[in-house]
N, C-alpha and C positions, 0 to 999 in steps of 0.2 A: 954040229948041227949044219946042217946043208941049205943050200940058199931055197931049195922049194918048200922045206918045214917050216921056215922064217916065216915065206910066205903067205902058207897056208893059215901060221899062227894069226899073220897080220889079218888077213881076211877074215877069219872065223871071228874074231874080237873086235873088230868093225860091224858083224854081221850082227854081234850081242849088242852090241853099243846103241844100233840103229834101232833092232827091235825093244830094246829099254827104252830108247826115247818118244817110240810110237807108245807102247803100249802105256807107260805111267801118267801119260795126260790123260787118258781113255778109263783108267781107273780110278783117279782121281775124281772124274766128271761122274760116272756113275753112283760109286759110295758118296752120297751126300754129310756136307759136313756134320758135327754133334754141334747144336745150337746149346748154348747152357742155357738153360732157364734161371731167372732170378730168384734167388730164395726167401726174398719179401713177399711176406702174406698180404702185407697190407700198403698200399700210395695213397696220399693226398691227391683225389682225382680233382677238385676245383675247389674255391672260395663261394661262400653262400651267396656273395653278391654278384659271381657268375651267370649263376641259372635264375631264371624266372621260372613261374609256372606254365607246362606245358613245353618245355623246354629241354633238349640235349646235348649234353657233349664228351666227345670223344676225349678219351684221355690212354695213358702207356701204362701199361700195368704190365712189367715184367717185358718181357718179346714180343706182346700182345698187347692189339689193343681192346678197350675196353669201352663201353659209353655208361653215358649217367642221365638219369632222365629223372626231373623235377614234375609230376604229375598235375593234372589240370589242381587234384585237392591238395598240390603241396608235396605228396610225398617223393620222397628220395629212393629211386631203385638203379641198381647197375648190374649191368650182364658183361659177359664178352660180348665184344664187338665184333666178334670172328661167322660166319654164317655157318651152317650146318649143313648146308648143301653143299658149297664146293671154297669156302674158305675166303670169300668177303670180306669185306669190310661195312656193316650193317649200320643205318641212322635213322634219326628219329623224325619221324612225320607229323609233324601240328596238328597240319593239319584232319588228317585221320585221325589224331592220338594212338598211333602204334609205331613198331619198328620195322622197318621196311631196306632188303637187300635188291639195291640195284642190279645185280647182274641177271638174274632170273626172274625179277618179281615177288619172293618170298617174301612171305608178314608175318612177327612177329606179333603176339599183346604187349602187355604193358607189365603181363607174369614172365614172361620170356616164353611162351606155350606160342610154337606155330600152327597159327590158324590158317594161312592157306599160303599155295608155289609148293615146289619141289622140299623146301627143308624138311629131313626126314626128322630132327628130333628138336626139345627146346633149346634156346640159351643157356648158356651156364648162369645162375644167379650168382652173385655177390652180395654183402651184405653194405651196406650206406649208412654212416653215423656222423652225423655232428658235431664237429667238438670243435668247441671255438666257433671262429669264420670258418673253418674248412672243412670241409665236406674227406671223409677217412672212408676209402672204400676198401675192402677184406674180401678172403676167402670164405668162403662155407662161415 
């Protein structure tokens, strides 16, 4: 082997080296990671002696969050917390009694049905049960 193949070898194999290290940050950043989602149906979103009437709160349900709103007559309803326009985080307004996304202005009822802003579709519902002190929020 002669000293310019040597060379040549050493070069080209630098030249891989450098373009591996450009490129694999750059692939990296674009394929976004796989978030696993949780396989629990259902979280303990709060204690009954949490919420009052006409009242909300934000709870984690899975990688997502989620709210719970105790209605002016008492009842328990919970949606995602996530917006439908561009992926918020959504809460609840007294004093209007609706749910209301700060980024754009979007409302929310009290069904999850948006009634006015950009949000193209409802909240997702969950289902709210009692048991005990705790408030057991579910899917479908």
């Amino acid at each position: 082997m002669t000293r310019r193949n040597v060379l040549n070898y050493l070069l080209g194999t630098t030249a891989l080296a450098t373009l591996a290290a450009i490129l694999y940050p750059i692939i990296k950043f674009m394929i976004p990671p796989r978030i696993v989602e949780s396989s629990a149906s259902s979280v303990v979103a709060a204690k009954v002696s949490e919420l009052k009437p006409n009242s909300g709160k934000i709870f984690r349900f899975g990688s997502r969050p989620g709210i719970l709103i105790q209605t002016p007559a008492g009842e328990y309803r919970a949606f995602s917390a996530v917006c439908t326009h561009l992926d918020c985080t959504v809460q609840y307004r007294p004093d209007e009694k609706l749910i209301w996304c700060a980024c754009h202005n979007g409302r929310y009822d009290l069904t999850g049905k948006n009634i006015s802003g950009p949000p193209p579709r409802p909240l997702e519902a969950f289902s709210a049960n009692v048991r005990g002190d705790e408030i057991l929020v579910s899917r479908g």
